[in-house]
Structure formats: structure tokens, C-alpha cells
ROPAKE-611122 format. One record per residue (C-alpha): residue in one letter; x, y, z; residue number from 1. Coordinates in Angstrom, 3 decimals, always signed. Layout:
residues N
 residu        u        v        w num
      A        X        Y        Z NUM
...
end
This chain:
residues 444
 residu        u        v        w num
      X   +0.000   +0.000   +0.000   1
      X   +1.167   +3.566   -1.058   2
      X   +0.018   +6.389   +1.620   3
      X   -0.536   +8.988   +0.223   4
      X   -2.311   +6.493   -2.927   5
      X   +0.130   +7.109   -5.765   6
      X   -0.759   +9.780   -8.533   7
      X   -0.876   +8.277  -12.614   8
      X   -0.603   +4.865  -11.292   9
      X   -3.245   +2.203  -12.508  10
      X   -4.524   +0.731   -8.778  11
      X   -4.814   -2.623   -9.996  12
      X   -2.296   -4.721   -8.126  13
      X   -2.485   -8.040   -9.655  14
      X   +0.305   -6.884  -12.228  15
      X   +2.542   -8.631  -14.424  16
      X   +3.895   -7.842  -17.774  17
      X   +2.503   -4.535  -19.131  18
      X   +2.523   -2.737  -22.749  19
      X   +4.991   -0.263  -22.552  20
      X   +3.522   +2.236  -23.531  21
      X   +0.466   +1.461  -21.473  22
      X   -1.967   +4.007  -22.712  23
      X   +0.200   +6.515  -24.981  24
      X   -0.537   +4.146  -28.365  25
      X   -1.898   +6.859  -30.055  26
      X   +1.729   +8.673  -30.118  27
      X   +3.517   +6.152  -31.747  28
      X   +2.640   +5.075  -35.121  29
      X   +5.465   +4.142  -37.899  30
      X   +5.476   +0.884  -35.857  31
      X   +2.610   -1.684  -34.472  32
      X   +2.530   -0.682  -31.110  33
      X   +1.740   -3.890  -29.190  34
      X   +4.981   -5.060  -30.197  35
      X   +7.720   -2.032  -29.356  36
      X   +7.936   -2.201  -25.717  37
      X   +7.739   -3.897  -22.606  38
      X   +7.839   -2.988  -18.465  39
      X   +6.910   -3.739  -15.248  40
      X   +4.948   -1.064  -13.276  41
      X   +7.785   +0.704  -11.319  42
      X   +6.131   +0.702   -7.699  43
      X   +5.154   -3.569   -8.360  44
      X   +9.021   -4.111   -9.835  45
      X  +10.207   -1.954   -6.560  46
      X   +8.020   -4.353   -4.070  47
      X   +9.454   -6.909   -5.649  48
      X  +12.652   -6.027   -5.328  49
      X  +12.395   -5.152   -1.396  50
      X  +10.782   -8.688   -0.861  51
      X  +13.792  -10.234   -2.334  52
      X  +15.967   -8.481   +0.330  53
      X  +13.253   -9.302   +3.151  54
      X  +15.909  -11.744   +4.906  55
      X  +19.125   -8.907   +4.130  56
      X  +16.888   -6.067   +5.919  57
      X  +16.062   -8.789   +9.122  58
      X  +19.896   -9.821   +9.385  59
      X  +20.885   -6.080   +8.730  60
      X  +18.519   -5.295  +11.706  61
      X  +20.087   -7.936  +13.814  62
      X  +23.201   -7.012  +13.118  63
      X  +23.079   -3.456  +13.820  64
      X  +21.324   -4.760  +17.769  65
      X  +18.113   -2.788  +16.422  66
      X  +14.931   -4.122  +17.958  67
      X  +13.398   -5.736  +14.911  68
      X   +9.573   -4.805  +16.714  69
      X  +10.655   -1.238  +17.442  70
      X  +11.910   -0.328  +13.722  71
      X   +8.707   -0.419  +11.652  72
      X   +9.171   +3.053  +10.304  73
      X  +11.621   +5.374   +8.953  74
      X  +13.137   +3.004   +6.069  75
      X  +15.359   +5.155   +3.404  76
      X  +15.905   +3.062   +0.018  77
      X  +18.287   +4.255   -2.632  78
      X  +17.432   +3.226   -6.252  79
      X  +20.141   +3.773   -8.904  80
      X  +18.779   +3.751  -12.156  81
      X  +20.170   +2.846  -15.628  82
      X  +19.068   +3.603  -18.821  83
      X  +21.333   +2.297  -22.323  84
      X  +21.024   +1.352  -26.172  85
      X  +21.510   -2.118  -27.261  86
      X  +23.158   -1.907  -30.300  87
      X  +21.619   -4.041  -33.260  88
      X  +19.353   -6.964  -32.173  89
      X  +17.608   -7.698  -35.568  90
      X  +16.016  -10.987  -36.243  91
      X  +18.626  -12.519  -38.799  92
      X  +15.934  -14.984  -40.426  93
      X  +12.443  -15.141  -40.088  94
      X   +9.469  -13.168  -40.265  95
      X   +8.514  -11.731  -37.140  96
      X   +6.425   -7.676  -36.905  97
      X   +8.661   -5.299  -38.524  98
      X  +11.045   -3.762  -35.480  99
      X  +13.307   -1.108  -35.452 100
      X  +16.642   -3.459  -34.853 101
      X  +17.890   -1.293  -32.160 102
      X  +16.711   -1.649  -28.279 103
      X  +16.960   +0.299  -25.165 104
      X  +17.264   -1.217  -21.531 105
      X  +15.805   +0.512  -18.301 106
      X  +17.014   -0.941  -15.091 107
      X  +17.563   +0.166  -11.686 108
      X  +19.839   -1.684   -9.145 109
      X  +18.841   -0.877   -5.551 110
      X  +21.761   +0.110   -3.779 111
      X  +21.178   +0.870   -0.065 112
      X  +18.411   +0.887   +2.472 113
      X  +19.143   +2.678   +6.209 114
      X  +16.695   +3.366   +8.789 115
      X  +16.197   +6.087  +11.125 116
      X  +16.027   +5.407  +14.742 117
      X  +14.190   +8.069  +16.644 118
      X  +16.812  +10.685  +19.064 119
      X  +19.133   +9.541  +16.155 120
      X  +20.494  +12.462  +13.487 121
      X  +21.977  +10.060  +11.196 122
      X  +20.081   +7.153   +9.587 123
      X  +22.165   +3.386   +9.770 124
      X  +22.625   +1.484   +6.568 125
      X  +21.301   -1.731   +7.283 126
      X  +21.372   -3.125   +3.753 127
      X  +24.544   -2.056   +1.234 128
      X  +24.672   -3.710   -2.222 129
      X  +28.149   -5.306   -2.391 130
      X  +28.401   -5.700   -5.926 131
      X  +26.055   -2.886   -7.547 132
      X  +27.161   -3.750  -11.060 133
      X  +26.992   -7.234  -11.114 134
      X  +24.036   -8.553  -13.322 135
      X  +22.817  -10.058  -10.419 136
      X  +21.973   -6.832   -8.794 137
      X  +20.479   -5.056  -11.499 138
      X  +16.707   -5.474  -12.365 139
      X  +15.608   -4.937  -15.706 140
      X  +12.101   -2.603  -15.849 141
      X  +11.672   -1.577  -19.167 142
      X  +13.234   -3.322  -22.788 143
      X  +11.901   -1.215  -25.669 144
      X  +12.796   -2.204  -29.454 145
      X  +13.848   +1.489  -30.444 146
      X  +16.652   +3.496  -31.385 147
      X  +17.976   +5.537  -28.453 148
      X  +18.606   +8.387  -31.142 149
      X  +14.904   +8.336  -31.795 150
      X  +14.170  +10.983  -28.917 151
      X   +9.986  +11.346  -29.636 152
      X   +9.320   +7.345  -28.900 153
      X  +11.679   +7.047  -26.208 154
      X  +10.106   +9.892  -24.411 155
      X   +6.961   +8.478  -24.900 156
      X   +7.702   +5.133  -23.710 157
      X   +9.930   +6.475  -20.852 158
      X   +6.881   +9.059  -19.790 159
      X   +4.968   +6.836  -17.965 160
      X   +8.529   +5.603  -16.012 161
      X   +8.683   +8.841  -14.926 162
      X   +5.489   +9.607  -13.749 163
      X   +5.881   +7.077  -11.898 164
      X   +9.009   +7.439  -10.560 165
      X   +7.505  +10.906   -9.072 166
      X   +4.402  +10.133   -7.753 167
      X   +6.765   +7.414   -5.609 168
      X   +9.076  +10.151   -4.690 169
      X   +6.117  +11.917   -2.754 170
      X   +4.720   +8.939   -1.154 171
      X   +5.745   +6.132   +1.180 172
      X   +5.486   +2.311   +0.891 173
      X   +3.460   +0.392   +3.612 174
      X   +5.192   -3.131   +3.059 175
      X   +5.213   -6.285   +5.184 176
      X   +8.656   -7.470   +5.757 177
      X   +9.575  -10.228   +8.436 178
      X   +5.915  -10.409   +9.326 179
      X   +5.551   -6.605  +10.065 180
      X   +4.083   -3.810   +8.259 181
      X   +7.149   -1.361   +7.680 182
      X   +7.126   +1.806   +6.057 183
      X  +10.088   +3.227   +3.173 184
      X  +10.701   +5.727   +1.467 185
      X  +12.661   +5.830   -2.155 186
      X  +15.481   +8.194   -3.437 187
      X  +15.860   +7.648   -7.485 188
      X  +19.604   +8.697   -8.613 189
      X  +19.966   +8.379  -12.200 190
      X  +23.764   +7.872  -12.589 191
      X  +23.889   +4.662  -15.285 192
      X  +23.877   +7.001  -18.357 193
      X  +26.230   +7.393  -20.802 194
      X  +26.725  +10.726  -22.106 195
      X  +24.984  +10.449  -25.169 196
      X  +21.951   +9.521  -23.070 197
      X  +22.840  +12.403  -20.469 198
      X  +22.600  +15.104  -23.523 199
      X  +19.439  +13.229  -24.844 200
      X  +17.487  +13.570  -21.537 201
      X  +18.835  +16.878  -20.043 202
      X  +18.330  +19.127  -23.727 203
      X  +21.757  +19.852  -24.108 204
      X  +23.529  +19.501  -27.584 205
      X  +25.380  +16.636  -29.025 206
      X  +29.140  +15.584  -27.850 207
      X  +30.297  +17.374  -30.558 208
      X  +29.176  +20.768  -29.231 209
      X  +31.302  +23.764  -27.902 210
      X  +30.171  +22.976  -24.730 211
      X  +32.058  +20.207  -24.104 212
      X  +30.750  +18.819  -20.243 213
      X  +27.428  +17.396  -18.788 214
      X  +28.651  +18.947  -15.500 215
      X  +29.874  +22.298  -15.708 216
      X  +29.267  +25.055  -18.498 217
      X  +33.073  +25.127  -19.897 218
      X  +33.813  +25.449  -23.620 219
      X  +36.255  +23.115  -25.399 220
      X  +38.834  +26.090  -25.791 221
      X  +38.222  +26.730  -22.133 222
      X  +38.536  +23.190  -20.747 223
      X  +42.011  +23.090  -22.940 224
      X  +43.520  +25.943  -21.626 225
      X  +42.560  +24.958  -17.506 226
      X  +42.680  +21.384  -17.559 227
      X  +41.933  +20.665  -13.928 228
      X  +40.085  +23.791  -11.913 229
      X  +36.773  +23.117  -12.665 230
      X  +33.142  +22.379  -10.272 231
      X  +29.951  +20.462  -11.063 232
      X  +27.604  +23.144  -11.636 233
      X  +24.920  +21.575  -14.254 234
      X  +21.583  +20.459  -12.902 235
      X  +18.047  +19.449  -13.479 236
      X  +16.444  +22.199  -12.411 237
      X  +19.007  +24.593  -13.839 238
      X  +18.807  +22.822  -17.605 239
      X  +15.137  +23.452  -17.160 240
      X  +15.265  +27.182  -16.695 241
      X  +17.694  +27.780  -19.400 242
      X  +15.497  +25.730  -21.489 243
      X  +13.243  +28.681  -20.339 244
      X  +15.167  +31.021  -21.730 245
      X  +16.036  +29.387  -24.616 246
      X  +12.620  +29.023  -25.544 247
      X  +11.596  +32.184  -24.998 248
      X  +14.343  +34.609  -25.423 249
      X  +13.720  +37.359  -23.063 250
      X  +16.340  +39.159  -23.733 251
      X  +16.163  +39.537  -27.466 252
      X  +19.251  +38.216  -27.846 253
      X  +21.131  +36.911  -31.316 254
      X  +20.969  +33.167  -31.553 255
      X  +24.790  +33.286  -30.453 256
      X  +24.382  +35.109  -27.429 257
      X  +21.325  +33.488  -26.307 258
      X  +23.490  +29.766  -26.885 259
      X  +26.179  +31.212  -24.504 260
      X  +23.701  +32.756  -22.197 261
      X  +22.087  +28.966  -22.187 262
      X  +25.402  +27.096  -22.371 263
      X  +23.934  +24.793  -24.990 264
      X  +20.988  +23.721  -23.372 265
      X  +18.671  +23.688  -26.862 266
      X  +16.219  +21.150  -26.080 267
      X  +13.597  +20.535  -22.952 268
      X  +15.124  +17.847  -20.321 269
      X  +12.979  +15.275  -19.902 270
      X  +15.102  +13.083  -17.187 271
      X  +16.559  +14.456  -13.998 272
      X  +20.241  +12.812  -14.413 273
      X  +22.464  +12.822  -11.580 274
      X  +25.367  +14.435  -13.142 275
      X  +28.509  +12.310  -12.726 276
      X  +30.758  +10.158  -15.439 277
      X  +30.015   +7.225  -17.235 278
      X  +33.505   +4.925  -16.304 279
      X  +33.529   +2.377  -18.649 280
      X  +33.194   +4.994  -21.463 281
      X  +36.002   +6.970  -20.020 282
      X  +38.294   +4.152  -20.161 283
      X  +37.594   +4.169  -23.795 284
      X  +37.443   +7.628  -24.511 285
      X  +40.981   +8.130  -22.981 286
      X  +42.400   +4.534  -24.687 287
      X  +41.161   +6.062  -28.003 288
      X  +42.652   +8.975  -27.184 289
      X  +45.964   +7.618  -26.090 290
      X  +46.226   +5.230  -29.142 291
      X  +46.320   +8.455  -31.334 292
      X  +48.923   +9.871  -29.053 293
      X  +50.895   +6.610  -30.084 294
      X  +50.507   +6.836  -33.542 295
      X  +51.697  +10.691  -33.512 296
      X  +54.383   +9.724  -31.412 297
      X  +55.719   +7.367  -33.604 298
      X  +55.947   +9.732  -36.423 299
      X  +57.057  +12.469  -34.319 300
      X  +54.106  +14.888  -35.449 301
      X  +55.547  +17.626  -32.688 302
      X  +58.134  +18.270  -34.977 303
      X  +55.621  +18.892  -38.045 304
      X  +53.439  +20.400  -39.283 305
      X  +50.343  +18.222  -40.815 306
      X  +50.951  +14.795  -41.693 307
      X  +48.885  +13.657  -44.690 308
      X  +46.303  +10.366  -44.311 309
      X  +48.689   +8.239  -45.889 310
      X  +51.349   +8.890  -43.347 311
      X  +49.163   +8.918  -40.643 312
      X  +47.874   +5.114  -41.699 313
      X  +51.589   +4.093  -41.957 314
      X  +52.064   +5.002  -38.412 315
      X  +48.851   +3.120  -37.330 316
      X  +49.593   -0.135  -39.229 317
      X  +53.137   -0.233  -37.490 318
      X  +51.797   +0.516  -34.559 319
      X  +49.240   -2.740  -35.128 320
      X  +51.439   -5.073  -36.051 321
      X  +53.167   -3.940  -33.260 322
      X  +51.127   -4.168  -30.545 323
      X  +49.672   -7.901  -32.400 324
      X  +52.807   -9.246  -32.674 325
      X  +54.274   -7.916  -28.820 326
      X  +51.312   -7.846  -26.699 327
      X  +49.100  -10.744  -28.904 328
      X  +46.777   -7.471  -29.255 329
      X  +44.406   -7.678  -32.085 330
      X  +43.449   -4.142  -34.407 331
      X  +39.645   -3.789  -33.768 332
      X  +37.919   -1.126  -35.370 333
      X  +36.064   +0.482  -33.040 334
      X  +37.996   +0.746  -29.035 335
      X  +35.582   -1.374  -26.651 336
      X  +36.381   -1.884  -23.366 337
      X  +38.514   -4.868  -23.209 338
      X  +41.351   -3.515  -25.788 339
      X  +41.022   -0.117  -23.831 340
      X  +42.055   -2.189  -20.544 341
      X  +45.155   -4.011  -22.530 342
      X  +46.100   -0.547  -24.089 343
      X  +46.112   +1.584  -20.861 344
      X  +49.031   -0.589  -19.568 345
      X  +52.584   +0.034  -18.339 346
      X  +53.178   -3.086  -21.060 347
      X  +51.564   -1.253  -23.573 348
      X  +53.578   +1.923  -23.271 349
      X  +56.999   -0.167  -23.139 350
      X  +55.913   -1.741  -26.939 351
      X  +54.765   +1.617  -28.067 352
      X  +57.978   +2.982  -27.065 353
      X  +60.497   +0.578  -29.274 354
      X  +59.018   +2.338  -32.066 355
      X  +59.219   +6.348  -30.432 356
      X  +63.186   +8.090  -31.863 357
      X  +63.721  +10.119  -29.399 358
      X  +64.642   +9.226  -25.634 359
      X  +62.992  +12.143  -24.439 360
      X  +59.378  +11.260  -25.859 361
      X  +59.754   +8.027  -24.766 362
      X  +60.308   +8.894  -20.870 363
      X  +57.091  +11.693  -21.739 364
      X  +55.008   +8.449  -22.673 365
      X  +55.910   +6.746  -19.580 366
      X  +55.366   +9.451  -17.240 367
      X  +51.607   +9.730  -18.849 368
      X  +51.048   +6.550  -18.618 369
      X  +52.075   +5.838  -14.651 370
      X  +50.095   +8.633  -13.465 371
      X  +46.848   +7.731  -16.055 372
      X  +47.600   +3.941  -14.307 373
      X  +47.617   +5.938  -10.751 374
      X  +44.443   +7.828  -11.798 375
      X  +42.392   +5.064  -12.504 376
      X  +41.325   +2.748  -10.099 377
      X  +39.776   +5.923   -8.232 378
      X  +37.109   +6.236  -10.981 379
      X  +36.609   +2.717  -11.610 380
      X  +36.520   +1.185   -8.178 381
      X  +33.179   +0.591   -5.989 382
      X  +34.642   +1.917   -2.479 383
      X  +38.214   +3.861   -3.220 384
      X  +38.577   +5.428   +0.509 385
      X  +38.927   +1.669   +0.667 386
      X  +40.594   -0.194   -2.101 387
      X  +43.159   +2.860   -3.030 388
      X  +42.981   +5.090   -0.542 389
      X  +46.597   +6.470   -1.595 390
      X  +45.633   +6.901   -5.232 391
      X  +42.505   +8.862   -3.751 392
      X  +44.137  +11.170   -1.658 393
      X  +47.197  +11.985   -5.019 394
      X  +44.435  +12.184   -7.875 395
      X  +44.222  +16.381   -7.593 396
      X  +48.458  +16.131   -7.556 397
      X  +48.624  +13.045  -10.287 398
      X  +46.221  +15.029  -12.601 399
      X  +47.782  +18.492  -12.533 400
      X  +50.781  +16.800  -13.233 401
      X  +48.995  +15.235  -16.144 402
      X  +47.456  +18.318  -17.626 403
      X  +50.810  +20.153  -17.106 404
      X  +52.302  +17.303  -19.712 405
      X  +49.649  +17.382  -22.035 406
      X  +49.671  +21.225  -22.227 407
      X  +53.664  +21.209  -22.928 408
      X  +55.290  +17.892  -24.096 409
      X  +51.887  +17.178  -26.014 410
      X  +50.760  +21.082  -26.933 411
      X  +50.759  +20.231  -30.714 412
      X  +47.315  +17.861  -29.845 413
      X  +45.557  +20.070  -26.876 414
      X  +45.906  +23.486  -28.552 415
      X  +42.852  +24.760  -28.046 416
      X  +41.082  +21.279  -27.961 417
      X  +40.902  +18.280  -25.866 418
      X  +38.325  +15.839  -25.924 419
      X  +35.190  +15.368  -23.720 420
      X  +36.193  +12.156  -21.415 421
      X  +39.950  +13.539  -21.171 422
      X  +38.215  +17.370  -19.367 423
      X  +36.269  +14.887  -16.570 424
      X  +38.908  +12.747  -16.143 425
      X  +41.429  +15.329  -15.303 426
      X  +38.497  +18.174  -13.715 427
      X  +35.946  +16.387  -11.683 428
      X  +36.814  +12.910  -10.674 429
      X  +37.894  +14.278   -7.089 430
      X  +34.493  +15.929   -6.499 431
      X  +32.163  +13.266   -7.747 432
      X  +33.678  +10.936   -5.321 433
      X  +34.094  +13.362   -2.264 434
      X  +29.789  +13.621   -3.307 435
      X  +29.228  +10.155   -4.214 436
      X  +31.445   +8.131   -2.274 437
      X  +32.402   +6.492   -5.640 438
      X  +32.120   +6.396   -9.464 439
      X  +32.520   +2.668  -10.619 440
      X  +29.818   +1.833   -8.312 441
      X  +26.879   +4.556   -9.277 442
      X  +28.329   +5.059  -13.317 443
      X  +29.460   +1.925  -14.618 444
end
């Protein structure tokens, strides 16, 4: 039971399956509607969820010496939710309804749930998920055959989500857990977007754009001249004003002006995002970047001016065979997330390095590379105050000194540009996990 009753939400509680887009047919029509999407109702998949951890939240009570008759209230539950494309999941042969041959997954993972003993200030976590991106942990709600680029149907199908979401946001949950009637209460953090999904849902523009972060308003020039001195400014609320203004240009402004005023917000956000960073895609974003470091490198590009394509595909070819023949490290043609972990190696660097001239480059390479290897586990790690404390505690040091190489040894590439994962890596790492407690564990 939901008190106060929950607003948009069917009261029908014998649930199962639903149509996605239970009730918003009418919106969608280049494809038969009964067959593009899929959900649970969010408060039924939630109570399911909770009943799974009945015997966690008894033991957690036990364990914490709380009287499990006394604590019947006061129950905090913190949902992350996910949201990504599937890449192409066409039918290879047969005949099934026409499809678009792209899906999108909604899921949400539930991460903690504390309780609040009365004379107590501070609520105790009696539940902690120990392994928040393990499949295991993470509950599918929604699977939609659509493009994720298609931004009218995936609003519509992710509308009702939503509503939902709120109307839970302002209620509690009367639940029976260990034989008593208990009471929660649910926080929704949307952190398992990747960017592309970040810009979709919060109206700002494409990856490509001059504004070049989900999280604070910097340019591209900007972010390339101060590498590291950035805070997390971006937020829900804010994107929606500027959307505001965008819209309805107070000011009378030139479309230039009115873009800086709005810092690229274009379009209206539809998703509260929690803004943070996406670490699997950063450890591909930097590899990529990295492996075109290599490439100039090896054909010394500080010392020229602009190398044509053919040179350019010499150098990478080299640098393949290299790397195959070395490190047993196939060419793939687009960097995923395994090759990124084998390329962001002290190994790596070493190979690299037998085809780098000069001495002086090469020692440059491995200094970038030990203090990207020292950076890392701080972003990708569930708990780092725990499992690299050290690293933790240098990151500010290890990427000043970072940004300090790139913007001397390496000018000739971060003149003026760098590139979007390389500006949160280096600018707010440090202050997503001072928030957050973590990144791997919220963003993966």
C-alpha cells in the first residue's frame, strides 16, 4: 500500500507484464505498437525487489542490535537507475512484426536501504549492495525495441517511467517485511547514463558541441587551456530554466548570445540525471585517445606540421602489427572496453615505445602513462577510501601533473582542444567521489 495512494498509477495490483507504452498508443505510429515495448509497473518491480531483500533487511537489523519490533518506520531506500542502447538486435531470419533493430534497456539496481532510529540524526545502513554492477543486482524494468537516437518514442515510452518514478518520490510504501508492516521511502539517482543519453534527456547539444561537459558550463577552448580547476555546476532544475530562456528569449538576444547565455541547453530535459561520469566509457574515450597519441608519437608529429592520411595510416599499421605481434593485441575497429584495458598498460607503453626516436618522448610516454595507471582505479573502483585510498588522496596532484604534460610535451594535440572524457577525467573525478562516495559503483 502507497500512503498517500500514488498519482498516474493504474490501482490494480495483480500486475505482471505490461505494454509499454500502457496508454500513450496513439503517439507512436510508424510501428505496431503492441509489439515495441515492454515494463513492469515501477512501484510492483520496486516491491518486488524489497521482498527479495526481506531476509538482508532482518539480518541487517540484527546485526546493527536494532529491535526488529521497534523499527517499523523510517526506512530510506536508494534506487540507482540505468538507462542504455543495445546496439543491433535484428532478427537474422524469419518473419517476425517489422522492429526497429535497435533496443533500449531501463534498469535500476537498488543500492542501499538505512533506517532512522528516533533521538538519532543520522540514519544506519542496514542493507549495502556489495556488488552494484553485477548482473545479479540489477533489475531490468523496461526493454523497448527502439533506437535511443529516436528521442519522440523514447520519451513516450519512458513518460509513464517517470510519472511514476515521481508520484513514488512523494509517497511512502506500507510493506510487510519479516511479518511486520514497515514503512520506506525511495530516493531515485539516475547515474547509469552514458553521455549520449545524459545530452538526450537533459536538452543539451550533441558531444560534438562547444560545450564540451554534462557537468559544468566550460567550452572546449576553455577546458584546454585549464585542464583541472573546474566544479559540477549543471543540474536538473538549472537545464530546465535555461530551457526557459532558450525558448523564450527574453532578452532579445542573437541566436549566439542566447546559446552562450544557455550554455547549450537547446532542447527541454525530460530526465533528472544525476550528473557524474560514465567509467567504462572513459576508459575508452581516454584509450582512443591515447592510441592516437601513439601513432603521432611514432611519427614524431611535434616536430611537423600536418601529416597527410597516408602517413598517418603508416604510423597506425606499425603501430598494429606492433602491438599484435608484442602484446598478442588484435586491431579492432572500433575501441571497446577490453582492448582499452590491454592498451592503458605500463606493457603497452613499453611496446609503443620501441618504435618512439627520441629518448625524451619516450620517458614523456611513460610518465603519462604511470600517473593515467595511478588515476584510474579511483574512478573505476566501488569503495576507493577503501581499495586505493593512496591513489585517492594523489588524484588532484597526479592530474595536474597530467594536464601540465599534455599542455607542454603534447601542446601540438591540446591546442585549443581536448576531448570530452579527457576534461572529466582530469576536472571532476575528485568531487564526484568526495559527493558520491564512488564512481565505478553509481556510473558503470
Amino acid at each position: 500500500e502507497w500512503q498517500p495512494a500514488l498519482k498516474n498509477v493504474s490501482s490494480s495490483w495483480d500486475v505482471g507484464i505490461i505494454d509499454g507504452l500502457s496508454g500513450w498508443t496513439t503517439s507512436v505510429d510508424d510501428v505496431p505498437a503492441d509489439t515495441i515495448s515492454r515494463r513492469f509497473r515501477y512501484d510492483v518491480a520496486l516491491v518486488s525487489a524489497l521482498k527479495d531483500l526481506e531476509e538482508d533487511i532482518i539480518e541487517g537489523l540484527r546485526q546493527r542490535e536494532l529491535d526488529d519490533s521497534v523499527c517499523t518506520s523510517g526506512f530510506t531506500v536508494v534506487v540507482k537507475e540505468s538507462c542504455d542502447g543495445m546496439g543491433d538486435v535484428s532478427e537474422k531470419h524469419g518473419s517476425g512484426p517489422a522492429v526497429p533493430e535497435k533496443a533500449v534497456r531501463f534498469s535500476f539496481t537498488i543500492m542501499s536501504i538505512s533506517i532512522r532510529v528516533e533521538g538519532e540524526d543520522d540514519g544506519t545502513t542496514i542493507f549495502q549492495e556489495q556488488k552494484p554492477n553485477s548482473e545479479l543486482s540489477c533489475r531490468p524494468l523496461s526493454l523497448m525495441f527502439v533506437d535511443e537516437s529516436n528521442h519522440e518514442t523514447l520519451t513516450a515510452i519512458l513518460g509513464p517511467v517517470i510519472a511514476e518514478r515521481k508520484a513514488m518520490t512523494e509517497s511512502r510504501l506500507i510493506l510487510s517485511v519479516g511479518g511486520l508492516l514497515r514503512s520506506f521511502r525511495f530516493f531515485f539517482r539516475g547515474t547509469g547514463y552514458d553521455e549520449k543519453m545524459v545530452r538526450e534527456m537533459e536538452g543539451l547539444e550533441a558531444s560534438g558541441s562547444t560545450y564540451i561537459c554534462t557537468l559544468c558550463d566550460s567550452t572546449r577552448a576553455e577546458a584546454s587551456q585549464n585542464m583541472v580547476l573546474h566544479s559540477i555546476t549543471r543540474s536538473h532544475d538549472e537545464n530546465l530554466e535555461r530551457y526557459e530562456i532558450w525558448r523564450t528569449n527574453p532578452f532579445s538576444e542573437s541566436a549566439d548570445e542566447l546559446r552562450d547565455r544557455v550554455k547549450g541547453v537547446s532542447a527541454k530535459p525530460f530526465m533528472e540525471t544525476q550528473p557524474t561520469l560514465d567509467a567504462l566509457h572513459c576508459d575508452i574515450g581516454n584509450a582512443t585517445e591515447f592510441y592516437k597519441i601513439f601513432q603521432d608519437e611514432i611519427g614524431e608529429v611535434y616536430q611537423k606540421s600536418s601529416p597527410s592520411r597516408e602517413e598517418r595510416r603508416c604510423w597506425r599499421s606499425t603501430m598494429d602489427e606492433h602491438l599484435r605481434k608484442n602484446l598478442k593485441l588484435k586491431p579492432v575497429m572500433r575501441m571497446n572496453g577490453n582492448y582499452a584495458r590491454r592498451l592503458m598498460t605500463r606493457e603497452a607503453v613499453e611496446v609503443v615505445c620501441e618504435l618512439v626516436p627520441s629518448k625524451e618522448r619516450r620517458e614523456a610516454l611513460r610518465k603519462l602513462m604511470d600517473l593515467y595507471t595511478q588515476m584510474k582505479p579511483v574512478w573505476r573502483s566501488t569503495c576507493p577510501s577503501r581499495d586505493c585510498p593512496d591513489q585517492l588522496c594523489q588524484y588532484s596532484y597526479n592530474s595536474q601533473q597530467f594536464a601540465d604534460l599534455l599542455s607542454t610535451t603534447f601542446k601540438y594535440r591540446y591546442d585549443g582542444k581536448i576531448t570530452n572524457y579527457l576534461h572529466k577525467t582530469l576536472a571532476h573525478v575528485p568531487e564526484i567521489v568526495e559527493r558520491d562516495g564512488s564512481i565505478g559503483a553509481w556510473a558503470s
